[in-house]
N, C-alpha and C positions, 0 to 999 in steps of 0.2 A: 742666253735667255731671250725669251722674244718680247719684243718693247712694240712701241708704236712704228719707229723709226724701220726695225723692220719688217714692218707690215706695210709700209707706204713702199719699202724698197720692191718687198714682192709685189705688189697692185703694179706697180710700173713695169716690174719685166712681166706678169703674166699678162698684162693688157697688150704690150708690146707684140707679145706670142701669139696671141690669138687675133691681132690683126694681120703679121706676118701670114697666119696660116687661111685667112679669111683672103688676103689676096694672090695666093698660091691654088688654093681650090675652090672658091668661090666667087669670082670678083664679078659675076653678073647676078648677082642675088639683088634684087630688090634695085631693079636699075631707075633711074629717076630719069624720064624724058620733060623737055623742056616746054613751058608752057607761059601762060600771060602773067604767071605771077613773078615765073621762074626769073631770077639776075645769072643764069649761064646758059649757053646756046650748044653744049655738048652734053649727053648723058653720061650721067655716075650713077655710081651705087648711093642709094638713102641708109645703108646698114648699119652705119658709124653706131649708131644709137642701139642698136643688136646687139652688138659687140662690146660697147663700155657699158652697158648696162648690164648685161652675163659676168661682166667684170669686177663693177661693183656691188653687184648681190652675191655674189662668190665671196669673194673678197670679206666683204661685211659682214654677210652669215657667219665665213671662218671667224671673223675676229671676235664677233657677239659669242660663239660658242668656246672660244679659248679665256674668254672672261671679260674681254674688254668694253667697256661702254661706249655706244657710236656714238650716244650724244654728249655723254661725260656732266661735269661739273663746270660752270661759268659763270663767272664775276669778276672781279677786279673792278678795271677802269671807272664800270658807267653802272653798277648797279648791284641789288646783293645776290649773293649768288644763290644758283637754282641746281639740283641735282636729280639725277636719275635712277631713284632707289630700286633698285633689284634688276635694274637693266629692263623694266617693264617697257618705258616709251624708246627702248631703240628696236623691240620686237615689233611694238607696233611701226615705224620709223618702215621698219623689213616689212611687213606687210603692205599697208597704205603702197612702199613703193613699188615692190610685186603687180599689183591690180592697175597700176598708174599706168608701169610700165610695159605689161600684157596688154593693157586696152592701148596704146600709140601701137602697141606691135603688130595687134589685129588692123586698125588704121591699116598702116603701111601696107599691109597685105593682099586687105577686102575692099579697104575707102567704107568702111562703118557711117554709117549715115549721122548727121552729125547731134541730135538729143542722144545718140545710144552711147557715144563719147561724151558727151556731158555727165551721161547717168554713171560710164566709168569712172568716170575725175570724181566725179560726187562719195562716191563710196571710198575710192581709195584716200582721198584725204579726208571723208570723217573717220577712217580707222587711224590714220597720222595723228588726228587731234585730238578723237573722244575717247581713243585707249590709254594714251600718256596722262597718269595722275595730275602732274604737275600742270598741264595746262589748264585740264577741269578744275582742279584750287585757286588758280589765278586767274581766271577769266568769269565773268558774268556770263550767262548761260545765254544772255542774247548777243551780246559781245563775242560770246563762240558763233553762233551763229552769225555773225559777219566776217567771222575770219574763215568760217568755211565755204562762204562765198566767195570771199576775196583769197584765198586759196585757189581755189577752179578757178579766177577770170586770169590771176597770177601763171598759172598753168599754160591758158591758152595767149598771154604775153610773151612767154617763150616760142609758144606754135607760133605766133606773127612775126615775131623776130627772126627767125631760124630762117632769111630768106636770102643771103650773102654771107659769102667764105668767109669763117671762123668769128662772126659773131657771138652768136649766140655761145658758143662754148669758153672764147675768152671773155664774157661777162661773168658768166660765171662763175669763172675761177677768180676773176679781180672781186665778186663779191664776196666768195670765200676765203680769200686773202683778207679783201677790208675787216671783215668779222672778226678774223683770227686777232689781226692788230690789235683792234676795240676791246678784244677781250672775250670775245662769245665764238665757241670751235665747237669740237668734237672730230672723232675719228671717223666717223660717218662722211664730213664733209670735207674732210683731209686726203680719203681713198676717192672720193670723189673728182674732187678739182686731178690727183694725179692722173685717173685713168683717161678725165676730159683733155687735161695737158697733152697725155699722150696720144689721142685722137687729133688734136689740134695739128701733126705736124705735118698729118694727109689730110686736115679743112683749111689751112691755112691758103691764102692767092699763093696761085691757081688752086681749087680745091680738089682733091683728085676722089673724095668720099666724102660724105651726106652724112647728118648724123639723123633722118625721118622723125616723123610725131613718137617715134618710143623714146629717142634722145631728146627730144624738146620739151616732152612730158616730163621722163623723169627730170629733167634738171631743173622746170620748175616747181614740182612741189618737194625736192629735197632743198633747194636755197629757198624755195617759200616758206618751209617747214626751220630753216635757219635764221631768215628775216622773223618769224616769229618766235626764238629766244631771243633775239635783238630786242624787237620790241616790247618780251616780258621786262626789260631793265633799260630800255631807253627807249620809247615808241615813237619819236622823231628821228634818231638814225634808222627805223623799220625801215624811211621810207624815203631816206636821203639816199642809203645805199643803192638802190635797183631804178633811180630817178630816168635815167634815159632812159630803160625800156618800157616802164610804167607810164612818162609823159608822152614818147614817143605814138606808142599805142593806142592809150586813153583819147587824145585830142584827135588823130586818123580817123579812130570811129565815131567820135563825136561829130566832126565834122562831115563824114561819109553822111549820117546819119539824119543830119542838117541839111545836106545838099539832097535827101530821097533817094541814097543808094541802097539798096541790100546791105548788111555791116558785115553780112555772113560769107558774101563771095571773094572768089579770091581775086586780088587787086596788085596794081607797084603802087602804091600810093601814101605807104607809110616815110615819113622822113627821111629814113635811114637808105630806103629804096632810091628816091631821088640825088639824095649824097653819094648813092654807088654807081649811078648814070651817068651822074655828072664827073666826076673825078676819079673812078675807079675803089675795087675793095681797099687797095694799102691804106687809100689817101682815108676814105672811111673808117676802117681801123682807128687809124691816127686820131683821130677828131672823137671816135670815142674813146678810145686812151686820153689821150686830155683829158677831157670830162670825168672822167672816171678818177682821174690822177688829181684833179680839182677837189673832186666830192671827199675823197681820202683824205686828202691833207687837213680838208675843214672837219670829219668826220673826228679825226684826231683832236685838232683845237679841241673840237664840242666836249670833247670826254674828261676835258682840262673843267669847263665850263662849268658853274656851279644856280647859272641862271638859264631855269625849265625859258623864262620868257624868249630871251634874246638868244636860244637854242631853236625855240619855233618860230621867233621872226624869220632867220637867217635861212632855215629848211625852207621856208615859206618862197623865201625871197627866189632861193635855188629854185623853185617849181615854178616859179612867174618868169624867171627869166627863160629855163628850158622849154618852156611855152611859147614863148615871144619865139627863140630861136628856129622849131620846131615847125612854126608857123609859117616862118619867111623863110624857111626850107621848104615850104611846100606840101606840111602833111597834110592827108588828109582831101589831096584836088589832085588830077590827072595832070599829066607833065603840061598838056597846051592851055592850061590855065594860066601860066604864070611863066 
């Protein structure tokens, strides 16, 4: 009988297959040459995001049409639980991320000027938000309208991250693990983290494959679209979970923006860039692992925690310190500033 279990096992061997087969007859598709923003001095293929995103819309499609719900049913830990009657918001889930992930894919191909990319992000995430019932019952209608903003900036926080090996995709997955913990899944984000896993083990130092704006797209509005069942039932871990790429980002542009740079060009100047300068991807890696492995463990306490207060001291406190750190890293100024 086919379960979840074996649906994840499939997502792994066919994503496996069709990378296998994308580096047998294709492996100069979508070659990425190196530039001022770039942290590698050899060209790869950007396809990664090609590839596990045909993987999991495949994948997902099959499983939504055999009956199973990609968003499912969540509660326990931290809050009551929310359902997805008739499988309505995982169709939308499959749409919104169709349009997310064809608009990164034209990027990659043409360099889409960048409002005609915004107007993509735009659309594909209000079909993510405005088709699922459950969201429109539980959100304020202006309230939605900031999470459909902060959806698209969510988006292009993945775009600025995506700039050193296997970042951007082991965040991902460690946010979709932290969720699962907590208590808020789905099989949507379960097919997900495996097909990233298995992309991970050609992005990993040395990366030998790119995952381009269709993988940094979809992967932020499917975990942005995840961070928001989080915070239908706890809206302080929203924003504990994705804390390094959201601080790291937020403060680089504030600051760019501060100092009279353009926020729109492309730059090394985010935190994470100077950490890869200086000490290499592993060493980077590490330092967000920790962080990550930090935020989990308190994520956990929180869910123990029966006070909303000393819940948002503590997230609070997380964001001043990743600020302070982020800072004396260097986001946000040019290596000879400091």
């Amino acid at each position: 009988m086919l379960n979840s279990d074996l649906i994840l096992l499939g997502a792994a061997g066919f994503t496996a297959a069709l990378y296998r087969l994308f580096f047998k007859y294709f492996p100069a598709v979508l070659l990425d040459h190196p530039n001022q923003r770039s942290s590698h001095s050899v060209s790869r293929s950007r396809a990664g995001g090609l590839i596990f995103g045909i993987a999991w819309l495949a994948i997902a499609s099959f499983s939504l049409t055999a009956g199973f719900s990609l968003t499912g049913e969540y509660s326990g830990r931290i809050g009551p639980g929310i359902s997805d009657a008739g499988n309505v918001g995982s169709w939308w889930l499959l749409v919104g991320a169709g349009i997310i992930w064809l608009n990164g894919l034209l990027d990659d191909f043409l360099q889409v000027p960048a409002k005609y990319r915004i107007i993509g992000q735009a659309l594909g995430v209000a079909a993510g938000i405005l088709g699922p019932e459950e969201f429109r019952q539980a959100l304020h209608p202006f309230l939605l309208f900031l999470v459909w903003i902060g959806l698209v900036y969510f988006i292009n926080v993945f775009n600025f991250m995506d700039g050193t090996d296997g970042l951007a995709g082991s965040q991902s997955v460690f946010i979709i693990l932290a969720a699962f913990l907590i208590g808020v899944s789905g099989l949507a984000f379960q097919i997900l983290a495996v097909t990233v896993a298995v992309f991970l083990f050609w992005n990993l130092p040395r990366a030998r494959l790119f995952m381009g704006d269709s993988g940094s797209n979809l992967l932020g509005y499917v975990v942005g679209i995840l961070l928001l069942q989080v915070f239908l039932v706890s809206p302080p871990l929203a924003f504990l979970l994705p804390l390094p790429f959201t601080v790291d980002t937020t403060l680089t542009l504030v600051i760019r923006i501060y100092r009279g740079q353009k926020f729109y060009e492309a730059h090394r100047e985010h935190a994470y860039q100077h950490l890869a300068m200086r000490y290499g991807h592993f060493v980077l890696l590490g330092i967000f692992g920790t962080l990550n492995l930090a935020l989990l463990v308190l994520a956990l306490w929180l869910t123990r925690s029966e006070s909303l207060y000393l819940t948002v001291t503590l997230v609070f406190l997380c964001h001043m310190a990743a600020i302070w750190f982020f800072y004396t890293v260097g986001a946000g100024r040019p290596k000879a500033d400091f």
